[in-house]
LUMZA-972181 format. One record per residue: residue number from 1; x, y, z of N, C-alpha, C in turn; chain; residue in three letters. Coordinates in nm, 2 decimals. Example, Ala and Ser with C-alpha at 12.3 -4.5 7.8 and 13.67 -1.06 7.14 Angstrom:
<nodes>
1;1.32;-0.57;0.78;1.23;-0.45;0.78;1.32;-0.33;0.78;A;ala
2;1.28;-0.22;0.71;1.37;-0.11;0.71;1.29;0.00;0.79;A;ser
</nodes>
This chain:
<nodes>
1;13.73;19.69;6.25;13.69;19.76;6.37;13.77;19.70;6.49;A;unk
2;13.78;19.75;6.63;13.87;19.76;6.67;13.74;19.83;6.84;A;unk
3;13.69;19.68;6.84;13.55;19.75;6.96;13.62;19.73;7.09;A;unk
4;13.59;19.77;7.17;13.63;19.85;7.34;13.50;19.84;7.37;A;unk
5;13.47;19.75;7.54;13.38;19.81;7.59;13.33;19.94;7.62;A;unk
6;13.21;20.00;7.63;13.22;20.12;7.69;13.21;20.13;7.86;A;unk
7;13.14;19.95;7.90;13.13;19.99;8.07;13.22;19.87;8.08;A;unk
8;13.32;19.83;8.15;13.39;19.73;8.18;13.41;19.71;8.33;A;unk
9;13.30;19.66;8.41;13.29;19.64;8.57;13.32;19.49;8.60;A;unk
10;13.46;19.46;8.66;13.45;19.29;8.73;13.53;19.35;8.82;A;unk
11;13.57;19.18;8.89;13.60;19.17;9.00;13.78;19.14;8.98;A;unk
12;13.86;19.11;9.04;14.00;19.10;9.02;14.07;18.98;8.91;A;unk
13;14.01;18.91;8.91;14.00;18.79;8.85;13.89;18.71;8.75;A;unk
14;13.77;18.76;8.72;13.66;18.68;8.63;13.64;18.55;8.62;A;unk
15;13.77;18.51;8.56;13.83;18.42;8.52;13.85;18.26;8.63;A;unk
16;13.88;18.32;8.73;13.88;18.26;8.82;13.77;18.17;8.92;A;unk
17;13.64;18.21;8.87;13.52;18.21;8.92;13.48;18.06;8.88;A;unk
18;13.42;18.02;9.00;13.43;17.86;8.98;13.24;17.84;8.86;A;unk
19;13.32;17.80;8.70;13.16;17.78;8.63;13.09;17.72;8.63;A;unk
20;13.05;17.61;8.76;12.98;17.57;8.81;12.86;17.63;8.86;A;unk
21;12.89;17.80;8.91;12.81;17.87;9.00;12.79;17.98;8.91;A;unk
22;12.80;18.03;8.79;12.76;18.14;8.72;12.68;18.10;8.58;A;unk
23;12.62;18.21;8.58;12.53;18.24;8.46;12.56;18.38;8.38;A;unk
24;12.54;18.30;8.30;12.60;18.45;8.13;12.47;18.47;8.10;A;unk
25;12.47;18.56;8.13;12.33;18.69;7.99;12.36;18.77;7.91;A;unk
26;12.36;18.76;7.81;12.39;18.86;7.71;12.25;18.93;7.68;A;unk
27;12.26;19.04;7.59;12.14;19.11;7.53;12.21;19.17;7.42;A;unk
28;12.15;19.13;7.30;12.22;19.14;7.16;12.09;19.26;7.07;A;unk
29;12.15;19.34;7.04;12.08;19.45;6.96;12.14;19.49;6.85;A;unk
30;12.09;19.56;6.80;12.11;19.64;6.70;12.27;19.75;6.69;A;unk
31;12.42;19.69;6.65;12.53;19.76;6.72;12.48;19.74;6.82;A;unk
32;12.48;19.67;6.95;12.55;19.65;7.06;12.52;19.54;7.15;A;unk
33;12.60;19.50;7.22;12.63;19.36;7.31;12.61;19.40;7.43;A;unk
34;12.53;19.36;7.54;12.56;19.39;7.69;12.60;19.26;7.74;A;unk
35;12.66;19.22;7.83;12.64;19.09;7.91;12.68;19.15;8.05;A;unk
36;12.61;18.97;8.13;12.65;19.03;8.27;12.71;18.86;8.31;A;unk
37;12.79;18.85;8.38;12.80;18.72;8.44;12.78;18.71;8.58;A;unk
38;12.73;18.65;8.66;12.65;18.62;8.83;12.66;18.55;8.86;A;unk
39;12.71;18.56;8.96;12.74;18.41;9.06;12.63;18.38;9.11;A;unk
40;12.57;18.28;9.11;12.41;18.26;9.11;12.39;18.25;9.31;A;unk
41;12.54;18.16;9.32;12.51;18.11;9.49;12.54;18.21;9.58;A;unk
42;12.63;18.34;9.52;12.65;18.46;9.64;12.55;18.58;9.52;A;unk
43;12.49;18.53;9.45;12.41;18.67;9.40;12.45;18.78;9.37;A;unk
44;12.59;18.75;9.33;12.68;18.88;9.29;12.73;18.86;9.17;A;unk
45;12.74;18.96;9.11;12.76;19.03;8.97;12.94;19.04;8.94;A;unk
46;12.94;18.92;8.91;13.10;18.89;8.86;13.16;18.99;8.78;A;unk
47;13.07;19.00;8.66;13.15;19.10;8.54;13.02;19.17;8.48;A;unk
48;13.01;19.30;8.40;12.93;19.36;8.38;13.03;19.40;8.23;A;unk
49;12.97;19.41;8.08;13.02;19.49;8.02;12.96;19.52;7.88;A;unk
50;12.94;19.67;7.84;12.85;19.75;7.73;12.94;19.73;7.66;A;unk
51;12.87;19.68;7.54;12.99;19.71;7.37;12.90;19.81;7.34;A;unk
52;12.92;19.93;7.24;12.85;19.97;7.13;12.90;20.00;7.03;A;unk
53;12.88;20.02;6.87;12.98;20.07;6.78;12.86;20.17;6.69;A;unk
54;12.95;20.20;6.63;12.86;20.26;6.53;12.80;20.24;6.41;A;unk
55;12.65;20.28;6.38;12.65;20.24;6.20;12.74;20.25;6.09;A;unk
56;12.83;20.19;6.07;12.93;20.24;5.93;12.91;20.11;5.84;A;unk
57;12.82;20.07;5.86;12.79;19.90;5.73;12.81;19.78;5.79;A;unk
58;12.92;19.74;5.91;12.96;19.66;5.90;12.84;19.56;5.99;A;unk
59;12.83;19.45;5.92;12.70;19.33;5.94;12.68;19.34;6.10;A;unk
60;12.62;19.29;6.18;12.62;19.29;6.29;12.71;19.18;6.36;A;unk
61;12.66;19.05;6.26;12.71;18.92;6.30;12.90;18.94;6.32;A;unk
62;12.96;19.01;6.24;13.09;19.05;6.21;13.11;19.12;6.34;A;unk
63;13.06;19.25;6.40;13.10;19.28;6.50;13.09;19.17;6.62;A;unk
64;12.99;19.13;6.64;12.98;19.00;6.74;13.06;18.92;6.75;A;unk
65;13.15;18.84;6.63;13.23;18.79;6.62;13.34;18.85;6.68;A;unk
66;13.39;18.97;6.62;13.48;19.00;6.66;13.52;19.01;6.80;A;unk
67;13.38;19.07;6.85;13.38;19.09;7.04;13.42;18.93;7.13;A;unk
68;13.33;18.85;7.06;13.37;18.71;7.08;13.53;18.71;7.11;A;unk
69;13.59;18.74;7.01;13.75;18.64;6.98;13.80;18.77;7.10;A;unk
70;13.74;18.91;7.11;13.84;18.92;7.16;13.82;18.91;7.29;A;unk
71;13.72;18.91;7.36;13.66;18.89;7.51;13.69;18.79;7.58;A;unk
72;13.80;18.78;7.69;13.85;18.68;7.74;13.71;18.60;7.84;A;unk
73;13.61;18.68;7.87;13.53;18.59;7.93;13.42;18.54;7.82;A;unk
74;13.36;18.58;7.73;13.30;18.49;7.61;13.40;18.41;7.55;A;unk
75;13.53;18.43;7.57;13.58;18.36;7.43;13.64;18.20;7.52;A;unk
76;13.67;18.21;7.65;13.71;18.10;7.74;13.65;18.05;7.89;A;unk
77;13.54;18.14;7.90;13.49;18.10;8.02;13.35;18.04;7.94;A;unk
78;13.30;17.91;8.05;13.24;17.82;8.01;13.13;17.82;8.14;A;unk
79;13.02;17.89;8.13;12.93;17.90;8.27;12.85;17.75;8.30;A;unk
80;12.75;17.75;8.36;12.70;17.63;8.44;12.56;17.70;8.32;A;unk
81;12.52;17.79;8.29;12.40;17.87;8.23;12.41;17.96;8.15;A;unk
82;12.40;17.96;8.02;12.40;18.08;7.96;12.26;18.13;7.85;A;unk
83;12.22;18.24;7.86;12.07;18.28;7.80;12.10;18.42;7.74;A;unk
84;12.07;18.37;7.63;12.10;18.51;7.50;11.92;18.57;7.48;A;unk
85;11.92;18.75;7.47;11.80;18.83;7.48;11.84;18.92;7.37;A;unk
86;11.76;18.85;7.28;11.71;18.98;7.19;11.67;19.12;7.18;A;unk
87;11.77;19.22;7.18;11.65;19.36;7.21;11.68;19.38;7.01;A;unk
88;11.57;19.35;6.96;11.56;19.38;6.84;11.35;19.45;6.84;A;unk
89;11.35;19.55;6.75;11.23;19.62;6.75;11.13;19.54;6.72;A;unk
90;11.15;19.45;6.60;11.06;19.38;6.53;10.96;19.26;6.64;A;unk
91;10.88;19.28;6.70;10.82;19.27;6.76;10.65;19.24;6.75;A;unk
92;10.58;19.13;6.79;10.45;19.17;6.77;10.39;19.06;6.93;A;unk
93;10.31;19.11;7.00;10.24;19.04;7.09;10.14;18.98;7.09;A;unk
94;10.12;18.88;7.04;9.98;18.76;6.98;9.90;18.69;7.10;A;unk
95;9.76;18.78;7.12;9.70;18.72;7.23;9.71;18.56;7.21;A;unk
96;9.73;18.46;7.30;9.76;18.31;7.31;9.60;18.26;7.23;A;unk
97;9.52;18.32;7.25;9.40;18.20;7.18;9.40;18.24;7.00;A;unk
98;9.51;18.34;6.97;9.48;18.38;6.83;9.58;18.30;6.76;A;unk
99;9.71;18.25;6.87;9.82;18.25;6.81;9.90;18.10;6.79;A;unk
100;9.95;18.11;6.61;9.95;17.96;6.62;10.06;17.96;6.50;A;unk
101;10.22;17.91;6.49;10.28;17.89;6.42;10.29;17.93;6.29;A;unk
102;10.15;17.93;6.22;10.16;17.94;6.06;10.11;18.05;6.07;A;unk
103;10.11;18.16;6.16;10.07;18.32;6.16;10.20;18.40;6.17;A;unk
104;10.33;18.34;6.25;10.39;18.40;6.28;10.50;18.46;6.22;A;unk
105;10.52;18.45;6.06;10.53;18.53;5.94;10.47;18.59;5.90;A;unk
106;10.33;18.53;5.85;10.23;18.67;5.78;10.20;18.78;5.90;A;unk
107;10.18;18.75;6.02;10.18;18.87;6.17;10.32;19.01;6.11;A;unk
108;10.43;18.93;6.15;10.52;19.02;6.13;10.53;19.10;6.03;A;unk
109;10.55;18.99;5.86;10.55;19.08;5.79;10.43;19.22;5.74;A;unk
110;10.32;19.14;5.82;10.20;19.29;5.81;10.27;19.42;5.89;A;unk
111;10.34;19.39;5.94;10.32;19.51;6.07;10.46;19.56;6.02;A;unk
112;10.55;19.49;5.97;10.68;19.56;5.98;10.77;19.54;5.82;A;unk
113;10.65;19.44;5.72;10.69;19.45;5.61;10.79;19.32;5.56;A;unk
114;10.79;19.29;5.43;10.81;19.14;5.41;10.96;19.16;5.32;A;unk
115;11.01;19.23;5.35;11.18;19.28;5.25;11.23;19.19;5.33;A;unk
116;11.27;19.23;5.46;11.35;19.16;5.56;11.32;19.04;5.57;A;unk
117;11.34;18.90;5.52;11.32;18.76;5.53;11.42;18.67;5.62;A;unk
118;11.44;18.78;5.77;11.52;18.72;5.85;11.42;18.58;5.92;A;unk
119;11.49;18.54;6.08;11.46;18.44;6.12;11.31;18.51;6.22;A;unk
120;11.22;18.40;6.23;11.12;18.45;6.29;11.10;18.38;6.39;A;unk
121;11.10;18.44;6.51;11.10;18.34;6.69;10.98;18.36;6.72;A;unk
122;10.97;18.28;6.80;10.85;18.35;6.94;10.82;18.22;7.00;A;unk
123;10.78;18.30;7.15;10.82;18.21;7.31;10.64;18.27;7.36;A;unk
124;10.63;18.19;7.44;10.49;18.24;7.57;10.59;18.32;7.68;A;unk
125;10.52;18.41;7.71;10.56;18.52;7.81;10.50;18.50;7.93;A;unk
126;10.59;18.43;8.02;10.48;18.35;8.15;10.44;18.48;8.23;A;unk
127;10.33;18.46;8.28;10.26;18.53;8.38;10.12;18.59;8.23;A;unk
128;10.16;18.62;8.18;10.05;18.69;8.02;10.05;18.62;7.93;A;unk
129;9.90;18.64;7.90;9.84;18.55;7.80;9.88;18.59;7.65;A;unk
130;10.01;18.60;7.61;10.05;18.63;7.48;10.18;18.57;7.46;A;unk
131;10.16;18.56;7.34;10.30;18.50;7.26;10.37;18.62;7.17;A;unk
132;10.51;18.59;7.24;10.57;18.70;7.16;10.62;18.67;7.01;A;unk
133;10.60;18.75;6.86;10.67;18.67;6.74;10.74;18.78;6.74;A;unk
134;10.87;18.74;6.73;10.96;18.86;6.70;11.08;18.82;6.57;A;unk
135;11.14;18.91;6.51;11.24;18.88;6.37;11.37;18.91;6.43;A;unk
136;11.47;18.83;6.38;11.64;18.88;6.44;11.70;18.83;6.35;A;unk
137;11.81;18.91;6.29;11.89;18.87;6.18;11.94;18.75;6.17;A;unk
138;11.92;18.67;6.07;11.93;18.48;6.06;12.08;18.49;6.09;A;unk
139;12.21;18.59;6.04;12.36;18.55;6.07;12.35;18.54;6.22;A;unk
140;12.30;18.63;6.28;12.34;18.63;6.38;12.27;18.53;6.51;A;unk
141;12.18;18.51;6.48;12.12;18.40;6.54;12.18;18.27;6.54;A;unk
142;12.24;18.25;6.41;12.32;18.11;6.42;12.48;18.12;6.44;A;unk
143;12.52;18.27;6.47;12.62;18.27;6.53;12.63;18.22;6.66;A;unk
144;12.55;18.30;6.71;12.48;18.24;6.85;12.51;18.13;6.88;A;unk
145;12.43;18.04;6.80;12.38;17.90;6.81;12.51;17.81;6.83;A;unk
146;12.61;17.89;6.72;12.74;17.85;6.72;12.82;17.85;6.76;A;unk
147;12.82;17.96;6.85;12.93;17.99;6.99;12.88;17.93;7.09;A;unk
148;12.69;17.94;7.12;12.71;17.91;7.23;12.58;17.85;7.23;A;unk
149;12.61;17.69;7.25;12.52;17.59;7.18;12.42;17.52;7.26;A;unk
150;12.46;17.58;7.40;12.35;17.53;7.45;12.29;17.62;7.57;A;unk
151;12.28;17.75;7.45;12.22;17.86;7.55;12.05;17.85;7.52;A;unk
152;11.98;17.89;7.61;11.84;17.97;7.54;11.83;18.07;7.51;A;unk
153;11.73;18.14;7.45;11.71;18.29;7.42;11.57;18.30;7.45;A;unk
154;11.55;18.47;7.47;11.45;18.50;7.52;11.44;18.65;7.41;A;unk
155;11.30;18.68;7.41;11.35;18.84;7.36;11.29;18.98;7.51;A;unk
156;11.37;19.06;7.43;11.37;19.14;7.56;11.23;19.20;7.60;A;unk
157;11.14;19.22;7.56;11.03;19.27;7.61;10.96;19.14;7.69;A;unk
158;11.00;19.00;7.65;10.90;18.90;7.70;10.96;18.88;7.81;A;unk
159;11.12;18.91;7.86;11.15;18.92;8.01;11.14;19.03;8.10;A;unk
160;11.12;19.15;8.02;11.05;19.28;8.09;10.94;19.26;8.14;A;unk
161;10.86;19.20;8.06;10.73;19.21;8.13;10.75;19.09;8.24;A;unk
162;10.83;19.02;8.27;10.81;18.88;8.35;10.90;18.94;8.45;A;unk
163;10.99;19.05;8.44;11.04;19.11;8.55;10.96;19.24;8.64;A;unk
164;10.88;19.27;8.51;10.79;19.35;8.59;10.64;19.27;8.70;A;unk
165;10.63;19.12;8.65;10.53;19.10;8.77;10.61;19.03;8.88;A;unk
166;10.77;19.00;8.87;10.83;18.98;8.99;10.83;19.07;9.08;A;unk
167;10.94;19.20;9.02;10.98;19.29;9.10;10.90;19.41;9.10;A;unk
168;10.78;19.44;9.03;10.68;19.59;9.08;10.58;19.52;9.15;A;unk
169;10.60;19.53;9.27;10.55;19.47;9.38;10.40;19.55;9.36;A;unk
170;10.39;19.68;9.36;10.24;19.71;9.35;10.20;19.78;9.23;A;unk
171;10.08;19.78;9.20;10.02;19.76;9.11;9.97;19.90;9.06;A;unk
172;9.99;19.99;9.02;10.02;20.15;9.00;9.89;20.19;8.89;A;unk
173;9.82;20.32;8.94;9.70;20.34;8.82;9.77;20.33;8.71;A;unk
174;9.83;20.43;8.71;9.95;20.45;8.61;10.06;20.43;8.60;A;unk
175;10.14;20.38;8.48;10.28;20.33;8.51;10.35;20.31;8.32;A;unk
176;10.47;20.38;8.36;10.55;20.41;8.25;10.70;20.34;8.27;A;unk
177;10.73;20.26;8.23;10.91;20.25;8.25;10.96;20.30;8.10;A;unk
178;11.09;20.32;8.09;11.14;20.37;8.01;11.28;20.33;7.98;A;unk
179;11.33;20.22;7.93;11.49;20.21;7.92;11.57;20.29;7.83;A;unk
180;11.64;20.37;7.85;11.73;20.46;7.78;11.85;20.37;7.72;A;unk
181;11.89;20.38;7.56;11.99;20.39;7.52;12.01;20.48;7.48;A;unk
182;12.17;20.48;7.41;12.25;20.59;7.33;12.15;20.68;7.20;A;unk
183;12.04;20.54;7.15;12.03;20.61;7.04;11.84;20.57;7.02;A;unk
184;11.82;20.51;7.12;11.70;20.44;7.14;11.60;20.40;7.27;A;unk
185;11.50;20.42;7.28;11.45;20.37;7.38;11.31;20.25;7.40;A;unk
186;11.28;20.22;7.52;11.19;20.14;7.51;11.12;20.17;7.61;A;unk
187;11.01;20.20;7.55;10.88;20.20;7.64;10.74;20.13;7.72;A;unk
188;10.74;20.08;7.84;10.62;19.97;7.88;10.57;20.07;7.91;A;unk
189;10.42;20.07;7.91;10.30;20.13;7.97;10.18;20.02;8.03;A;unk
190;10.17;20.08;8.17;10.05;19.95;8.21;9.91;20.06;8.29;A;unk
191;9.84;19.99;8.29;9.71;20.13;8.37;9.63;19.99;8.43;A;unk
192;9.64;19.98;8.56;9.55;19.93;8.62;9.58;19.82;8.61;A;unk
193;9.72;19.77;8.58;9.76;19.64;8.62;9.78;19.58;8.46;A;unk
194;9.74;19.62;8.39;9.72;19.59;8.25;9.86;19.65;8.15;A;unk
195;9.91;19.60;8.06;10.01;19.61;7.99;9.93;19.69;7.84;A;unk
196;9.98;19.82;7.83;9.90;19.87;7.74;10.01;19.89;7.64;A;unk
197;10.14;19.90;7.62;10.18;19.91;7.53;10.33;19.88;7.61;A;unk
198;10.43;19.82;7.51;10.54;19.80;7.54;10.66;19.83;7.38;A;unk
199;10.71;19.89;7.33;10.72;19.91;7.24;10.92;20.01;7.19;A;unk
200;10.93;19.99;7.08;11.12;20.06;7.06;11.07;20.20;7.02;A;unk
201;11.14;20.34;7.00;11.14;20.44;6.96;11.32;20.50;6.97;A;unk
202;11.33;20.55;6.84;11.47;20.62;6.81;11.47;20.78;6.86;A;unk
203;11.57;20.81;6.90;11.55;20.94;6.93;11.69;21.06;6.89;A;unk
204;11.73;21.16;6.86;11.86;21.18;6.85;11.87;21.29;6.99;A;unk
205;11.76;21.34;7.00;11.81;21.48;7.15;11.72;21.41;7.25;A;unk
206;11.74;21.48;7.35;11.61;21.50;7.48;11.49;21.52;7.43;A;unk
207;11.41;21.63;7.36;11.33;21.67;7.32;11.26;21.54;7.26;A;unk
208;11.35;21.43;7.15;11.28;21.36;7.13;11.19;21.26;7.17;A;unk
209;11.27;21.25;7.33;11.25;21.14;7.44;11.13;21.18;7.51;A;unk
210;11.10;21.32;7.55;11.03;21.38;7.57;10.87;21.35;7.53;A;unk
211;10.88;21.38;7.38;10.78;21.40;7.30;10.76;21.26;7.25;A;unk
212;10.78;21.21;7.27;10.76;20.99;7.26;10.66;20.97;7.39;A;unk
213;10.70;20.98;7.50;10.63;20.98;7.61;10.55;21.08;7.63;A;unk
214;10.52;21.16;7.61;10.40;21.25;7.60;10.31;21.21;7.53;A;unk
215;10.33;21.17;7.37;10.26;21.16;7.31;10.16;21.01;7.33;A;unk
216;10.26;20.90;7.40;10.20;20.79;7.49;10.12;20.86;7.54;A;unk
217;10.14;20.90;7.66;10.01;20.95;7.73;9.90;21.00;7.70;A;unk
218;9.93;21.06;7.59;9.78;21.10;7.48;9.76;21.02;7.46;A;unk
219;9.80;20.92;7.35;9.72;20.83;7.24;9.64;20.72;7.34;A;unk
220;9.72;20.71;7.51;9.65;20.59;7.59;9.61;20.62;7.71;A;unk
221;9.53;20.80;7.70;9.45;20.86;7.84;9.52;20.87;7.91;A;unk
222;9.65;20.92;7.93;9.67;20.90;8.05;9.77;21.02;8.08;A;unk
223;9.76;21.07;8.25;9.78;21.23;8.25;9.97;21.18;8.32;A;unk
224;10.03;21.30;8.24;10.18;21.27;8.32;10.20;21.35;8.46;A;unk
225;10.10;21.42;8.52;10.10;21.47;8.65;10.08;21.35;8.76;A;unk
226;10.01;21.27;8.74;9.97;21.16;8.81;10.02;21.04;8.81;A;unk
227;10.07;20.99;8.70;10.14;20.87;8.65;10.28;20.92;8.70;A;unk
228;10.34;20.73;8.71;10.48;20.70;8.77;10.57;20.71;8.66;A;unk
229;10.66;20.76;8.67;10.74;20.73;8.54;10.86;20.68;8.59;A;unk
230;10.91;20.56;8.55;11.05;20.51;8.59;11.19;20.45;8.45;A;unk
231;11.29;20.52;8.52;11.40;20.55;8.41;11.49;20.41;8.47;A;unk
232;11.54;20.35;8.37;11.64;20.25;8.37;11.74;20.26;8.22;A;unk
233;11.87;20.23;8.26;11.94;20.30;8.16;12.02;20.39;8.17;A;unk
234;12.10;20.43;8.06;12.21;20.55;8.07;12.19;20.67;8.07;A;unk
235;12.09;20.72;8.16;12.08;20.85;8.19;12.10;20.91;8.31;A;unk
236;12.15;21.04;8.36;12.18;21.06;8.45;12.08;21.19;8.52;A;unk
237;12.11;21.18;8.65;12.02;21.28;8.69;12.04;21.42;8.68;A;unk
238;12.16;21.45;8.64;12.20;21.58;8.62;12.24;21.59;8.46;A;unk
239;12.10;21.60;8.41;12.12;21.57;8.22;12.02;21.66;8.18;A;unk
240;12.01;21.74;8.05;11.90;21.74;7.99;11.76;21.69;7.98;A;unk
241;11.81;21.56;7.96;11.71;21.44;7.93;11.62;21.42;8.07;A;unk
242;11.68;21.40;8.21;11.59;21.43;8.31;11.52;21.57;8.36;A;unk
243;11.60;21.67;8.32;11.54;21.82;8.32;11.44;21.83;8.26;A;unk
244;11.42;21.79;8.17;11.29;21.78;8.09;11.15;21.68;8.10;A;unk
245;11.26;21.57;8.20;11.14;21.48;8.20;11.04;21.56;8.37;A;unk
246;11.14;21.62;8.43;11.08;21.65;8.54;11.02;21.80;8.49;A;unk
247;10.97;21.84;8.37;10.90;21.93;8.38;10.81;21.90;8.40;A;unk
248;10.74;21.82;8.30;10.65;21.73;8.26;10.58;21.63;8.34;A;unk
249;10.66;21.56;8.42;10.64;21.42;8.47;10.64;21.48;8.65;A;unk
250;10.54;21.45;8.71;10.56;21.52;8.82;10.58;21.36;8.93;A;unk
251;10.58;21.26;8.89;10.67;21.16;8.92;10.76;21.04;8.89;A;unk
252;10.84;21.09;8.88;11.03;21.03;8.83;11.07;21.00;8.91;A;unk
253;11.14;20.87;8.88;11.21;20.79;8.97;11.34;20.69;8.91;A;unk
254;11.40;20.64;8.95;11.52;20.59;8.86;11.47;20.41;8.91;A;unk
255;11.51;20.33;8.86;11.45;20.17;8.87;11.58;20.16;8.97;A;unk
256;11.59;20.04;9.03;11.64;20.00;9.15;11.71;19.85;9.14;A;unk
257;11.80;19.84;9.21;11.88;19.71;9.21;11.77;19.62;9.37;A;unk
258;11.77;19.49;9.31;11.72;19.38;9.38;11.74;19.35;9.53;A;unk
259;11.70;19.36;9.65;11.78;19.34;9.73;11.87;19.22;9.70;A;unk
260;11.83;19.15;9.66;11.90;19.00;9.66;12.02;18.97;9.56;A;unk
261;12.02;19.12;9.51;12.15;19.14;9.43;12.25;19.20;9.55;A;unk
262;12.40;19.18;9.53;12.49;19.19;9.61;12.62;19.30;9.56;A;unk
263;12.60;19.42;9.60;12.60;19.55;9.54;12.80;19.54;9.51;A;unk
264;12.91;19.51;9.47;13.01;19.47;9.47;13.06;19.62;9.49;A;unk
265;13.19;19.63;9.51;13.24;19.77;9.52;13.29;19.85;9.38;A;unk
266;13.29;19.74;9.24;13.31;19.81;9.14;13.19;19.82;9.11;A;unk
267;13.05;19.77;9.14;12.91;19.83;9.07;12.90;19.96;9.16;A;unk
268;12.93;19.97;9.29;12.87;20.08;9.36;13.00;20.23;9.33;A;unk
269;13.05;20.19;9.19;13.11;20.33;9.13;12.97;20.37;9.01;A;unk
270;12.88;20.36;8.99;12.82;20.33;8.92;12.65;20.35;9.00;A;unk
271;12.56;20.42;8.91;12.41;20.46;8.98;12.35;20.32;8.96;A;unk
272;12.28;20.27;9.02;12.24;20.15;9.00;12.14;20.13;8.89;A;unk
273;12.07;20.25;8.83;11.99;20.22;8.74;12.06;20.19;8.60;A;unk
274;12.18;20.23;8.57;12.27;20.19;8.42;12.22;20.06;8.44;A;unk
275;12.22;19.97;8.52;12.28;19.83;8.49;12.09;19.72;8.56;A;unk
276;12.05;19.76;8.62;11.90;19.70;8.68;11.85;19.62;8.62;A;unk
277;11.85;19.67;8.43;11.73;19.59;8.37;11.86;19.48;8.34;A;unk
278;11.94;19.50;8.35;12.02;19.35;8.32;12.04;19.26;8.43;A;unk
279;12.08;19.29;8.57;12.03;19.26;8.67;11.95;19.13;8.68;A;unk
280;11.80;19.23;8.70;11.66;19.19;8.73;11.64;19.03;8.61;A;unk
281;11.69;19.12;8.45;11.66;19.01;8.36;11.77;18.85;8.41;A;unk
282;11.89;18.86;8.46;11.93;18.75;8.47;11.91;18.74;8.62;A;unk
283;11.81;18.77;8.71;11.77;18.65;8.81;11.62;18.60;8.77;A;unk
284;11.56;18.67;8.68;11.43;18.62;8.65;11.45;18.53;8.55;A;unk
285;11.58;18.46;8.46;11.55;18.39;8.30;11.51;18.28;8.37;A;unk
</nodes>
């Protein structure tokens, strides 16, 4: 394979950026790599850039590699901070007084099945009383580890939720976010301040996306006339995908860049919601 970013946003030079003052985030999924690199002391967003490929077999860890050797800022820039995010499905949220090392196999494999005998993580999610155990493919974890040896990792719902009690300032009856990918989405739901579900769903049309969030609102009371619904992600406002949601949702909104983020002239070719949840997640790691 032969991968190409699909968003490729920096500044004239990357490279040049003194690595004293930046921080690397990546977010490693399922086919695909995001990273962002930020200059931590002017709060601006050095380089921005989407891999995705497609399912055709090849291992994950193999594409990663490849993006590695060929990416001039992973393969030679050396930051002051770097923190790798899991967005993998396998997921389970273990209230803190239940949760205790020798559960966090038999947890997973109840819920998601014991074939897969990958690597099993889990971190405390500050601000909530839960421990996240989540599974990520063992190659690629110790690729990771290998490239880049003295990063941390986090997984992506446990810094969602720790960006949601930074930056949602108030506290909403109802509340839906929704990250859009190509082929997947993720959905938080909170009601009264409370985290009621946070969770992955695949989708192939609009309709699908549609009827995921609807059907949330049924299974957890809650009316989409009244409730907030907020879109982060590759969707645009003149799509299907939002036509639909504004039949339904009588309030839609797109998520928002930080003030304290420093808007550069290649991000502001660009809606600010594509890029937010990556944002938000590297000023909160």
């Amino acid at each position: 394979m032969n991968i190409k970013p699909d968003f490729d946003i920096h500044n004239e030079d990357p490279l040049a950026e003194d690595p004293a003052q930046c921080r690397l985030l990546l977010e490693i999924g399922n086919r695909s790599v995001n990273f962002i690199l930020l200059n931590v002391r002017g709060m601006r967003p050095v380089a921005i850039r989407v891999y995705q490929w497609a399912g055709n077999g090849s291992p994950d860890d193999e594409s990663l590699r490849e993006i590695f050797e060929n990416d001039s800022i992973l393969n030679s820039f050396k930051p002051a901070e770097i923190f790798l995010v899991y967005n993998y499905p396998e997921s389970n949220l273990v209230p803190e007084k239940y949760f205790g090392s020798d559960i966090a196999r038999p947890v997973t494999d109840l819920v998601y099945g014991n074939v897969n005998q990958d690597l099993i993580l889990d971190e405390k999610i500050p601000w909530f009383e839960f421990h996240n155990v989540y599974r990520v493919p063992a190659p690629v974890h110790f690729l990771l580890q290998e490239k880049f040896s003295s990063a941390r990792y986090w997984h992506f719902y446990s810094l969602q939720l720790k960006c949601f009690k930074m930056f949602t300032a108030r506290e909403e009856p109802a509340f839906i976010k929704a990250f859009i990918y190509p082929d997947k989405m993720i959905v938080m739901v909170s009601k009264n301040g409370q985290l009621q579900l946070i969770q992955h769903f695949a989708y192939l049309d609009s309709k699908d996306v549609l009827y995921h969030l609807l059907n949330c609102c049924q299974q957890l009371g809650l009316s989409p006339s009244t409730l907030s619904l907020e879109l982060a992600g590759m969707v645009e406002r003149k799509s299907a995908l939002f036509e639909d949601l504004e039949m339904y949702f009588m309030n839609v909104r797109f998520d928002h860049m930080e003030d304290s983020i420093k808007i550069t002239d290649e991000l502001l070719q660009y809606p600010h919601h594509f890029f937010s949840s990556l944002l938000k997640m590297t000023i909160c790691v």
